[in-house]
CHARMM-style PDB file with segment names, atoms N, HN, CA, C and O in Angstrom:
ATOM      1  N   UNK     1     -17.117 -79.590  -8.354  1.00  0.00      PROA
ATOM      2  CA  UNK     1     -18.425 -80.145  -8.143  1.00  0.00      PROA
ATOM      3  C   UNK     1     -19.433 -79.002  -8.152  1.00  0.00      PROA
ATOM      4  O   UNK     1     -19.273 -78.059  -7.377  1.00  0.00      PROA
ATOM      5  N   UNK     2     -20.139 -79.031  -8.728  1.00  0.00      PROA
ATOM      6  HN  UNK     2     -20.269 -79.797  -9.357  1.00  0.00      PROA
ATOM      7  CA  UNK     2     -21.067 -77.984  -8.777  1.00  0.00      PROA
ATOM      8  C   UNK     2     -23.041 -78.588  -8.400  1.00  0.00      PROA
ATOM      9  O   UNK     2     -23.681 -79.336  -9.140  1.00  0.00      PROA
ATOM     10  N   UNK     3     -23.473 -78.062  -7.288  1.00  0.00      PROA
ATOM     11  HN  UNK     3     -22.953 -77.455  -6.687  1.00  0.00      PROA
ATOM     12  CA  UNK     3     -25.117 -78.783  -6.790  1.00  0.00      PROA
ATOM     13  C   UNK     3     -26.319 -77.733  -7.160  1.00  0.00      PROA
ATOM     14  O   UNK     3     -27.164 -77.146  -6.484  1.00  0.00      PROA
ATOM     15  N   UNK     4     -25.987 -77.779  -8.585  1.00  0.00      PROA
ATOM     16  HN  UNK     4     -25.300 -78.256  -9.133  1.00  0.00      PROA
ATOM     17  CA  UNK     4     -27.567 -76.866  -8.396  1.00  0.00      PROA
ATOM     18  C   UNK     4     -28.559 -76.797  -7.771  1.00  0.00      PROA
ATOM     19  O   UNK     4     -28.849 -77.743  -7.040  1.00  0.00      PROA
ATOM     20  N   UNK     5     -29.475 -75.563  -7.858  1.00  0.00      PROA
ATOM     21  HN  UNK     5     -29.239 -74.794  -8.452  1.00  0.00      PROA
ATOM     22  CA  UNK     5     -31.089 -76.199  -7.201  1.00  0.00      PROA
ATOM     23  C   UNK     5     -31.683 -76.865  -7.497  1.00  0.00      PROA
ATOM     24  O   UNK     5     -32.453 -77.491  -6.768  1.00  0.00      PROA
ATOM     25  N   UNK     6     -31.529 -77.021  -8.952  1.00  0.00      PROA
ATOM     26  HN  UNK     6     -30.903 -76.514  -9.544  1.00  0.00      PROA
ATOM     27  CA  UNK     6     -33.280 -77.566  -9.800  1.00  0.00      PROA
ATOM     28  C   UNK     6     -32.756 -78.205 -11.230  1.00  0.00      PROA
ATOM     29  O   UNK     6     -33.149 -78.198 -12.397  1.00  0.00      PROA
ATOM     30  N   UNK     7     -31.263 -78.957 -10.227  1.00  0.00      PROA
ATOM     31  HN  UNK     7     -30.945 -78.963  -9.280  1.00  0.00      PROA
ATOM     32  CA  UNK     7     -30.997 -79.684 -11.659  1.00  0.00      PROA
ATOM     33  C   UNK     7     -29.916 -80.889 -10.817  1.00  0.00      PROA
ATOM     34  O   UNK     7     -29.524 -80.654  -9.674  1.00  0.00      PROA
ATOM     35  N   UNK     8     -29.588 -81.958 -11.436  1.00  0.00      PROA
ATOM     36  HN  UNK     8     -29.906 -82.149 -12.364  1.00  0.00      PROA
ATOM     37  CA  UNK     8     -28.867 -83.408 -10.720  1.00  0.00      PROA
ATOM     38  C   UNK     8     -27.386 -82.591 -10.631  1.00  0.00      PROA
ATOM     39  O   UNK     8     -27.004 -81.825 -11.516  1.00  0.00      PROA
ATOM     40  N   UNK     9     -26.672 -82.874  -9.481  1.00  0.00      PROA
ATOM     41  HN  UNK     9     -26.982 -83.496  -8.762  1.00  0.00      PROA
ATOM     42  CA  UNK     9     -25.331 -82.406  -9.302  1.00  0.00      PROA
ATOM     43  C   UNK     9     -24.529 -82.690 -10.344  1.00  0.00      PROA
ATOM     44  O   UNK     9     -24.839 -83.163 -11.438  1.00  0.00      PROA
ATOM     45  N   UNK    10     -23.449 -82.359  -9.917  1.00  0.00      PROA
ATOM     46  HN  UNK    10     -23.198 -81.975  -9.029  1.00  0.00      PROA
ATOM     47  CA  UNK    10     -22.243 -82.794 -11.121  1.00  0.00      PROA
ATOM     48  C   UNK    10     -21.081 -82.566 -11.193  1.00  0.00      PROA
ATOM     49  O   UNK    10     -20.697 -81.491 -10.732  1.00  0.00      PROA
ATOM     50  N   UNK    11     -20.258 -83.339 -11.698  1.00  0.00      PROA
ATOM     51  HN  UNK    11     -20.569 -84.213 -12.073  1.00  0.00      PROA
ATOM     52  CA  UNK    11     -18.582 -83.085 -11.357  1.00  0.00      PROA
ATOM     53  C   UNK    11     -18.164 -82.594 -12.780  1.00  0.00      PROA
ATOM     54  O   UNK    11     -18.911 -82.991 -13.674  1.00  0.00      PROA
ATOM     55  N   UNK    12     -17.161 -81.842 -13.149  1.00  0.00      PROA
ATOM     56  HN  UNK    12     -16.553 -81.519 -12.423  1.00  0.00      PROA
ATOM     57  CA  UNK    12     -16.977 -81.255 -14.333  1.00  0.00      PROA
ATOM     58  C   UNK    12     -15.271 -81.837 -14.147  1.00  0.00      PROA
ATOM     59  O   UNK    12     -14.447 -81.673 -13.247  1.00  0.00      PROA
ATOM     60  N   UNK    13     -15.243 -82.341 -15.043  1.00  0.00      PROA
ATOM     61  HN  UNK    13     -15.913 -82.474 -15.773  1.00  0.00      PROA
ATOM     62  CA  UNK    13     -13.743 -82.997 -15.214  1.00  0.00      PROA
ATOM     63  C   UNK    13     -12.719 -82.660 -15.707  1.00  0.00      PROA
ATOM     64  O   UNK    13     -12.250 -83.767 -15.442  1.00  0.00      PROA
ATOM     65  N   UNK    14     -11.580 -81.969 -16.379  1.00  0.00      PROA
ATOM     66  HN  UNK    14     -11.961 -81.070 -16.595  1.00  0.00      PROA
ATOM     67  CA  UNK    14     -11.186 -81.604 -16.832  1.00  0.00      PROA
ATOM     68  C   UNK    14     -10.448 -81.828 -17.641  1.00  0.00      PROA
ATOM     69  O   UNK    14      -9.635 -82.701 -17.339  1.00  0.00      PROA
ATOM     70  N   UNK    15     -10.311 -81.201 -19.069  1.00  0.00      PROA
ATOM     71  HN  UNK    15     -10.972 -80.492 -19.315  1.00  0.00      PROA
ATOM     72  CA  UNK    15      -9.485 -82.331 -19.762  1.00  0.00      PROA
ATOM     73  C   UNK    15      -9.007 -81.286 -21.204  1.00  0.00      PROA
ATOM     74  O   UNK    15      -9.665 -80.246 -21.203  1.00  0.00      PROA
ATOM     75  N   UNK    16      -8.134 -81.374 -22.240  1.00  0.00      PROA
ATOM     76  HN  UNK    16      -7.600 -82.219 -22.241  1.00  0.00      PROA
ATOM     77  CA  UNK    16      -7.836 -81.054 -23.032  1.00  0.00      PROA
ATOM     78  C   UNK    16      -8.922 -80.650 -24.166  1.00  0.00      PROA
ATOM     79  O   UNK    16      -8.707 -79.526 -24.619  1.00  0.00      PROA
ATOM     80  N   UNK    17     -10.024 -81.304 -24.717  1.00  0.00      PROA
ATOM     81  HN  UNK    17     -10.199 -82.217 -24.350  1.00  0.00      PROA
ATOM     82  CA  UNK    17     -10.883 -81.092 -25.235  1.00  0.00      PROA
ATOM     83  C   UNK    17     -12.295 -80.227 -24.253  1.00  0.00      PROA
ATOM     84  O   UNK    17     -13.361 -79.865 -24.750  1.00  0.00      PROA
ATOM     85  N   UNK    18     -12.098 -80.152 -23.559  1.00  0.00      PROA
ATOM     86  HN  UNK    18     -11.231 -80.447 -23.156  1.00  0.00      PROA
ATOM     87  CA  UNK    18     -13.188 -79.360 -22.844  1.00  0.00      PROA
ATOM     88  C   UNK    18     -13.550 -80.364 -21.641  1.00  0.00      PROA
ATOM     89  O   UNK    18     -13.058 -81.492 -21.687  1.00  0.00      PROA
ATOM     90  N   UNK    19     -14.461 -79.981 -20.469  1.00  0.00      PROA
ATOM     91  HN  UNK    19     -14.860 -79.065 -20.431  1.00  0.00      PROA
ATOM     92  CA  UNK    19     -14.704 -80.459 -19.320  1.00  0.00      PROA
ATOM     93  C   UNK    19     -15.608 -81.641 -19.876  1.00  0.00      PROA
ATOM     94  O   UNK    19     -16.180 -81.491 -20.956  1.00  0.00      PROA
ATOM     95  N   UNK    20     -15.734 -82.749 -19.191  1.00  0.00      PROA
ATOM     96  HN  UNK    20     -15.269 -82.871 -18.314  1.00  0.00      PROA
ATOM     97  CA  UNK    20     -16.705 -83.791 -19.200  1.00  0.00      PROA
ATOM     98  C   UNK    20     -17.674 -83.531 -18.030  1.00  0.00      PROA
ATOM     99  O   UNK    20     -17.205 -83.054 -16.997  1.00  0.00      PROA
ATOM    100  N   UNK    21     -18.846 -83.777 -18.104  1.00  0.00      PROA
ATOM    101  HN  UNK    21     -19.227 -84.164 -18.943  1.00  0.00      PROA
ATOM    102  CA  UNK    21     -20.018 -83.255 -17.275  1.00  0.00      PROA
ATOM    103  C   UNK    21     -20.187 -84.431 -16.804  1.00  0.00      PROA
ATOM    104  O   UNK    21     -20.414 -85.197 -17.740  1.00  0.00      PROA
ATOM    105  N   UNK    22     -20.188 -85.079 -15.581  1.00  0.00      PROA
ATOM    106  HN  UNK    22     -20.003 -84.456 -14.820  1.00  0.00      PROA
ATOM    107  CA  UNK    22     -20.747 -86.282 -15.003  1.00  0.00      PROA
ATOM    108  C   UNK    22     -21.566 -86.393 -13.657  1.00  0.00      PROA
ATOM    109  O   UNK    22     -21.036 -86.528 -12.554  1.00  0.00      PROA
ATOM    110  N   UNK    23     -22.854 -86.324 -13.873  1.00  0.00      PROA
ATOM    111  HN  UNK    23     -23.285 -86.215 -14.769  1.00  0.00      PROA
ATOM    112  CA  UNK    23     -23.904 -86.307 -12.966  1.00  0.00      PROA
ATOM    113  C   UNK    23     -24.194 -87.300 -12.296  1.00  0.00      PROA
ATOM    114  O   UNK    23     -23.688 -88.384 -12.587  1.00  0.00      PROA
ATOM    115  N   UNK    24     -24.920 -87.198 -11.425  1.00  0.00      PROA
ATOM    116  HN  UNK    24     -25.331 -86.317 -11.189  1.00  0.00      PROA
ATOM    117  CA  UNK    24     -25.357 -88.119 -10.222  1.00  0.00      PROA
ATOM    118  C   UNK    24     -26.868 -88.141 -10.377  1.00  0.00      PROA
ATOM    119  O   UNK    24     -27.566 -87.293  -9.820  1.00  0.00      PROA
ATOM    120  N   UNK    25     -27.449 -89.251 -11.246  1.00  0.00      PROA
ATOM    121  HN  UNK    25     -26.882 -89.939 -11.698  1.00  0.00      PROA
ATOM    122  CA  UNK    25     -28.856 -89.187 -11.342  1.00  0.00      PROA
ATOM    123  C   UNK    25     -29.451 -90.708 -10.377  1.00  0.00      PROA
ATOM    124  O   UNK    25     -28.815 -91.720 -10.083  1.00  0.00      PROA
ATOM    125  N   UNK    26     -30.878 -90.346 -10.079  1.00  0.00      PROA
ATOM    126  HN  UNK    26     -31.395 -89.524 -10.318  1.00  0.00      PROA
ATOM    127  CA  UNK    26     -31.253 -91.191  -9.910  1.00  0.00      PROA
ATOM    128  C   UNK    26     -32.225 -92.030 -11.228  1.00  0.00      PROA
ATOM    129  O   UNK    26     -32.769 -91.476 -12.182  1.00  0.00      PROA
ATOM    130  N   UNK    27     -32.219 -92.975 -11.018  1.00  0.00      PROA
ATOM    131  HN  UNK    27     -31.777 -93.425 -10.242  1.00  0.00      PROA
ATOM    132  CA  UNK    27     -33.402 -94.029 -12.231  1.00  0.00      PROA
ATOM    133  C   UNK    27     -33.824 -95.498 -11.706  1.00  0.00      PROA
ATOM    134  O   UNK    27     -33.445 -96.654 -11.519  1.00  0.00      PROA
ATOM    135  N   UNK    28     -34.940 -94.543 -11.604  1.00  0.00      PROA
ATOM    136  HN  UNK    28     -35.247 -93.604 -11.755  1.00  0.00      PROA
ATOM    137  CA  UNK    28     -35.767 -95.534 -11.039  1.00  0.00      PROA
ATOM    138  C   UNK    28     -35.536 -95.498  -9.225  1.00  0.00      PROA
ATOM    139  O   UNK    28     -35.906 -94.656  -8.407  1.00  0.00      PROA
ATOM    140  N   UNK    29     -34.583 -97.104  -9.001  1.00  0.00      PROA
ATOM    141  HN  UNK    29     -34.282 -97.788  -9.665  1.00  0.00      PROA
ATOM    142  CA  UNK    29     -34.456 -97.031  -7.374  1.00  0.00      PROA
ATOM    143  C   UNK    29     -32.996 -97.295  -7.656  1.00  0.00      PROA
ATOM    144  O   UNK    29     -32.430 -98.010  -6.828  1.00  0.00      PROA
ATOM    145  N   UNK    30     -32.124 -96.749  -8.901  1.00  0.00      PROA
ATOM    146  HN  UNK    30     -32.584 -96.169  -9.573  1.00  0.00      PROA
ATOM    147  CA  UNK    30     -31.044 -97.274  -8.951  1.00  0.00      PROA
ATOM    148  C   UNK    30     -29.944 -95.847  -9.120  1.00  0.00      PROA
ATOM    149  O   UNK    30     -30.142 -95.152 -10.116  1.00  0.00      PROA
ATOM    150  N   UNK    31     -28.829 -95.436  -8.176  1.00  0.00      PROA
ATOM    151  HN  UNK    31     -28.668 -96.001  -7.367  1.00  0.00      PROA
ATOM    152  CA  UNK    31     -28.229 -93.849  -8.840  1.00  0.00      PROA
ATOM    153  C   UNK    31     -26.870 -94.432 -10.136  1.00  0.00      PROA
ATOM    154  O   UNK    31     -26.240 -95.489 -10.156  1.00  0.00      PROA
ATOM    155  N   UNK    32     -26.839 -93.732 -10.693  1.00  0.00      PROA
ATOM    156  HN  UNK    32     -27.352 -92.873 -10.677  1.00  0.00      PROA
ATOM    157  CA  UNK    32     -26.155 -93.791 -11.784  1.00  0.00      PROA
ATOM    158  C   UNK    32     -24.771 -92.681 -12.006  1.00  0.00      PROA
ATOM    159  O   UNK    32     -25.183 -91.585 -11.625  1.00  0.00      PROA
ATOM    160  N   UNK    33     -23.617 -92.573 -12.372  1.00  0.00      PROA
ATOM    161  HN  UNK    33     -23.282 -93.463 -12.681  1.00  0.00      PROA
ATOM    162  CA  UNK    33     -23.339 -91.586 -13.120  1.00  0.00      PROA
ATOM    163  C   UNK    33     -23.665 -91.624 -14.688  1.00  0.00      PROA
ATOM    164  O   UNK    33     -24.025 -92.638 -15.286  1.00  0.00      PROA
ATOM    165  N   UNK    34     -23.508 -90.546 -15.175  1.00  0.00      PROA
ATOM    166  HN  UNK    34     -23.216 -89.722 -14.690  1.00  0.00      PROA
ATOM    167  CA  UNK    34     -23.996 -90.549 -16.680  1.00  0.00      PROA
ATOM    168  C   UNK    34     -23.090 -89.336 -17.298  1.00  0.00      PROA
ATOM    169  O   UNK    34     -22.626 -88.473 -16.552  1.00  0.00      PROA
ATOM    170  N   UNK    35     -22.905 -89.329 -18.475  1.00  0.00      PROA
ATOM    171  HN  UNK    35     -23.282 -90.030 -19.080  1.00  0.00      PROA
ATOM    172  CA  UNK    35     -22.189 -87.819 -19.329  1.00  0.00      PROA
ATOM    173  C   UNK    35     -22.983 -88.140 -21.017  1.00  0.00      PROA
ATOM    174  O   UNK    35     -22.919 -89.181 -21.670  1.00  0.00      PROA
ATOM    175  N   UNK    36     -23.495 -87.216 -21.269  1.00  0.00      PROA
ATOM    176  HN  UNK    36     -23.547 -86.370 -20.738  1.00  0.00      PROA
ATOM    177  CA  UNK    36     -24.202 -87.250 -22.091  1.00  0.00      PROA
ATOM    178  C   UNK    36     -25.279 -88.278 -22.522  1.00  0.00      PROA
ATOM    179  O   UNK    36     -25.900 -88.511 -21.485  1.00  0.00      PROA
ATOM    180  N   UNK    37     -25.775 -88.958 -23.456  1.00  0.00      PROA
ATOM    181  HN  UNK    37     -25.270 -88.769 -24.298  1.00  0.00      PROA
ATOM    182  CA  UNK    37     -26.836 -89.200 -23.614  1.00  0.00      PROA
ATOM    183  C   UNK    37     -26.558 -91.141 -24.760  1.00  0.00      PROA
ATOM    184  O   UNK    37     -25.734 -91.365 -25.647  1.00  0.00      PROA
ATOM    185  N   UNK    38     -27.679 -92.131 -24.142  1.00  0.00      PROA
ATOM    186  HN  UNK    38     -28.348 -91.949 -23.422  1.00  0.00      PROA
ATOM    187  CA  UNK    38     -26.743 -93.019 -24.447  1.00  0.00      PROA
ATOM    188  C   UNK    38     -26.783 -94.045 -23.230  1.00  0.00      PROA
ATOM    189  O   UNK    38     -26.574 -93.909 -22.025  1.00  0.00      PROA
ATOM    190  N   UNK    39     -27.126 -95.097 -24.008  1.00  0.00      PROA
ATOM    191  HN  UNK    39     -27.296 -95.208 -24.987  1.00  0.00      PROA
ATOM    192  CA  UNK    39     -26.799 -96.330 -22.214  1.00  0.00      PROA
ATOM    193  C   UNK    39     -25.670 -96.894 -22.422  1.00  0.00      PROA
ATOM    194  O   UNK    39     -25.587 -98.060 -22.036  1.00  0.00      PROA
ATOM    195  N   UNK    40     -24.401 -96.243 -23.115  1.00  0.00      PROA
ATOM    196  HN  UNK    40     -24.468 -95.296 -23.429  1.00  0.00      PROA
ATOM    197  CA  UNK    40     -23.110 -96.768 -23.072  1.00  0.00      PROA
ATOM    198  C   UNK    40     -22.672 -95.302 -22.138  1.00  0.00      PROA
ATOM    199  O   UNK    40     -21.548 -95.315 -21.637  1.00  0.00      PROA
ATOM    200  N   UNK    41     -23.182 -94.583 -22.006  1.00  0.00      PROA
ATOM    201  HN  UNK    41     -24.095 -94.573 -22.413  1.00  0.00      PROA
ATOM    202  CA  UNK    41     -22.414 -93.598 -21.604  1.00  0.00      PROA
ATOM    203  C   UNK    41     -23.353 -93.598 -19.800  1.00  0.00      PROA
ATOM    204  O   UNK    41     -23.855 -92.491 -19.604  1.00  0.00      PROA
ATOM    205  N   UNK    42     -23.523 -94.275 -19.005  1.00  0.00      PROA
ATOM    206  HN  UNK    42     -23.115 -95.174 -19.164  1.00  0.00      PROA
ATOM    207  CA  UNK    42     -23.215 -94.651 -18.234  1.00  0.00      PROA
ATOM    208  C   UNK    42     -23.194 -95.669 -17.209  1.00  0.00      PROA
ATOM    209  O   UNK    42     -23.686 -96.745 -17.550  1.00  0.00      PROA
ATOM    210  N   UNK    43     -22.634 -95.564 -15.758  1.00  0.00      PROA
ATOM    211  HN  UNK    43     -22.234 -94.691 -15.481  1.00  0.00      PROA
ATOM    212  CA  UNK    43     -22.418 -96.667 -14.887  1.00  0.00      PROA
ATOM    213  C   UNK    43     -22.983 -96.585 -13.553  1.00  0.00      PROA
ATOM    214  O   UNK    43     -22.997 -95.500 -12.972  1.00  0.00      PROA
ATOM    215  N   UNK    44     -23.441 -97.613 -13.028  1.00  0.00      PROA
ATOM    216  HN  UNK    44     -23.430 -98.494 -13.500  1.00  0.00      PROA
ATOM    217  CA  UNK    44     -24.469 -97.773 -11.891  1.00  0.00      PROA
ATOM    218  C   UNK    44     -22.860 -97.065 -10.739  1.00  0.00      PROA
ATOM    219  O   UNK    44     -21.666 -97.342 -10.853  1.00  0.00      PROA
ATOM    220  N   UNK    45     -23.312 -96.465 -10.099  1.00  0.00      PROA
ATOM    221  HN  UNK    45     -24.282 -96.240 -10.006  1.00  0.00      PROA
ATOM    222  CA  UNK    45     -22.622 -95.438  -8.660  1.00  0.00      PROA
ATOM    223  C   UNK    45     -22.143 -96.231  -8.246  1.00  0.00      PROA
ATOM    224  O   UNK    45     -20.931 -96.114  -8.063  1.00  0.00      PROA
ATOM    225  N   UNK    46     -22.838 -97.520  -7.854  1.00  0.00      PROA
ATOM    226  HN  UNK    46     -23.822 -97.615  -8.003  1.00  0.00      PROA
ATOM    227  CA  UNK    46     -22.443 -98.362  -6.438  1.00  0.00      PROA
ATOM    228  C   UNK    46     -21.302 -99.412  -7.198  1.00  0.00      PROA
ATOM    229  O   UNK    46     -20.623-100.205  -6.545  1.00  0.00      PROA
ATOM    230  N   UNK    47     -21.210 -99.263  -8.795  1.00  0.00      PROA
ATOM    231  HN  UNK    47     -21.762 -98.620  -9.325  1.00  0.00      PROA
ATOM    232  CA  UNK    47     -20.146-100.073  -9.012  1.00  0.00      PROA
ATOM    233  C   UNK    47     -18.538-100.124  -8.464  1.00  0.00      PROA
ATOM    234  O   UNK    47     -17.876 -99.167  -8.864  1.00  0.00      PROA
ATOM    235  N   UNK    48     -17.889-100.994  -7.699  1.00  0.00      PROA
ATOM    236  HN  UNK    48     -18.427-101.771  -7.374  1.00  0.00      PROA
ATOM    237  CA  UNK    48     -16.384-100.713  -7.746  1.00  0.00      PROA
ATOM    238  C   UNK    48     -15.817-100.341  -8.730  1.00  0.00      PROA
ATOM    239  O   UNK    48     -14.745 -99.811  -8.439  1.00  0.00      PROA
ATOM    240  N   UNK    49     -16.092-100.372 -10.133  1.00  0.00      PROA
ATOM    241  HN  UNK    49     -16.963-100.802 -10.370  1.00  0.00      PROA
ATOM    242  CA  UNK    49     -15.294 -99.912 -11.009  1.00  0.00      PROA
ATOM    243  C   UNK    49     -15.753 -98.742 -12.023  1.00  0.00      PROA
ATOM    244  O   UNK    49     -15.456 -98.533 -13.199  1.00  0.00      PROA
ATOM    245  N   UNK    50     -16.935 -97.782 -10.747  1.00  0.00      PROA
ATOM    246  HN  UNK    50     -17.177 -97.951  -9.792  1.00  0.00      PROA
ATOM    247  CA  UNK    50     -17.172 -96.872 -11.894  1.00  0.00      PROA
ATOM    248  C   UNK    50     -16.542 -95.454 -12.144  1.00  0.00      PROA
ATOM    249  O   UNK    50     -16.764 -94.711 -13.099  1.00  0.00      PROA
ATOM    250  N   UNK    51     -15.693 -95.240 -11.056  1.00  0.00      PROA
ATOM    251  HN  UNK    51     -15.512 -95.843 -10.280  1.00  0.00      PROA
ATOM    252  CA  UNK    51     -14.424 -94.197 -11.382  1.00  0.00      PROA
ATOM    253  C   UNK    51     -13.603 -94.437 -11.907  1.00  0.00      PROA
ATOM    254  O   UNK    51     -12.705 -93.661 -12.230  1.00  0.00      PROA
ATOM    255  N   UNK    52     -13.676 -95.539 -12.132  1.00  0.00      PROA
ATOM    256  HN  UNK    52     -14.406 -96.170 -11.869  1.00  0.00      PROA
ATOM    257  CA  UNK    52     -12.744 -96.442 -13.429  1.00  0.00      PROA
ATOM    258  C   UNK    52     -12.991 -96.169 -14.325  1.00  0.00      PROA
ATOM    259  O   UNK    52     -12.113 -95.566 -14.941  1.00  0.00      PROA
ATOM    260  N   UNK    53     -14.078 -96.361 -14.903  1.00  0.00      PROA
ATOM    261  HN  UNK    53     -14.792 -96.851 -14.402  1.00  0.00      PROA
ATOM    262  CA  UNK    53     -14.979 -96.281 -16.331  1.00  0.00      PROA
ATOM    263  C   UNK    53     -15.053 -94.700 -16.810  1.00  0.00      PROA
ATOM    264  O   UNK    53     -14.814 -94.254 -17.933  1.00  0.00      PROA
ATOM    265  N   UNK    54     -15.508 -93.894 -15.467  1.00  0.00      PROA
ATOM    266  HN  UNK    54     -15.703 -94.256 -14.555  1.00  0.00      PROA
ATOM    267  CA  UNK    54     -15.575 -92.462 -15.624  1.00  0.00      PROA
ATOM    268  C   UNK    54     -14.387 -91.967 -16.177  1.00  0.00      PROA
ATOM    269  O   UNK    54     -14.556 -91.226 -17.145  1.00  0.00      PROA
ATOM    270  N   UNK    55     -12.716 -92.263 -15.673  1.00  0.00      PROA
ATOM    271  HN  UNK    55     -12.578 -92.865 -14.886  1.00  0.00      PROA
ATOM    272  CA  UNK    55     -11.465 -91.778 -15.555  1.00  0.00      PROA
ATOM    273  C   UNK    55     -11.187 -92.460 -17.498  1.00  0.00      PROA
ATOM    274  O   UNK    55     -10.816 -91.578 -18.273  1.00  0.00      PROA
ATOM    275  N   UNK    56     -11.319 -93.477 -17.933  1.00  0.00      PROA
ATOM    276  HN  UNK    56     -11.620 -94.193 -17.304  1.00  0.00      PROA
ATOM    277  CA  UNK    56     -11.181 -93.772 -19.103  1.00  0.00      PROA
ATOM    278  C   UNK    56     -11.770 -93.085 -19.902  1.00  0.00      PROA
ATOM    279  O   UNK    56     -11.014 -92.582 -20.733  1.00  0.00      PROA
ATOM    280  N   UNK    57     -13.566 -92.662 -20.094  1.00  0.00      PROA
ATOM    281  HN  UNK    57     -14.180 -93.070 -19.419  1.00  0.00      PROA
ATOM    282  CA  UNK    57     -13.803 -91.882 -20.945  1.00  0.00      PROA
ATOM    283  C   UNK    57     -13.349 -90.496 -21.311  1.00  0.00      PROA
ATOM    284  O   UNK    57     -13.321 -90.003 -22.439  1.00  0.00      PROA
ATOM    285  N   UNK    58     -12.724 -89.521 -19.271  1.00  0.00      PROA
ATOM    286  HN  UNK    58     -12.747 -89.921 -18.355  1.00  0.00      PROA
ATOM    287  CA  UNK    58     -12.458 -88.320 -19.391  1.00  0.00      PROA
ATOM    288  C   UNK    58     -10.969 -88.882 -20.614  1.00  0.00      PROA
ATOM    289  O   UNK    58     -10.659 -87.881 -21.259  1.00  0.00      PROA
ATOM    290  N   UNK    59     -10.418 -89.642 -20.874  1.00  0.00      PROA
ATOM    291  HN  UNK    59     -10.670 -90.455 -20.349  1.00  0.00      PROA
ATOM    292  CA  UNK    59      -9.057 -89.804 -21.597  1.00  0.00      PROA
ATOM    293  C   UNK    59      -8.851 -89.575 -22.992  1.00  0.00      PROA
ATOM    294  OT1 UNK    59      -7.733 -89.729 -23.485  1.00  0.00      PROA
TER     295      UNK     59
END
């Protein structure tokens, strides 16, 4: 996990092709994770199934 100063946190994942970057943004009044760029590429935080979703793309 890495919390910058002056940038959204982030978990770096690890994986065969290189780390997946997955941040903790806010938008709007809603937090999100996200990895790159794209409204398929991410899932509202508060979902039950979004370490789900996260754990499939790191695959």
């Amino acid at each position: 996990m890495q919390l910058p100063r002056r940038d959204e946190p982030f978990v770096a994942v690890q994986r065969v092709s290189g780390p997946l970057l997955v941040r903790a943004s806010l938008r709007g009044e809603q937090w999100v994770f996200s990895w790159g760029r794209g409204r398929d590429r991410c899932v509202d935080a508060r979902d039950e199934s979004a370490c789900e979703r996260v754990w499939e793309v790191a695959q």
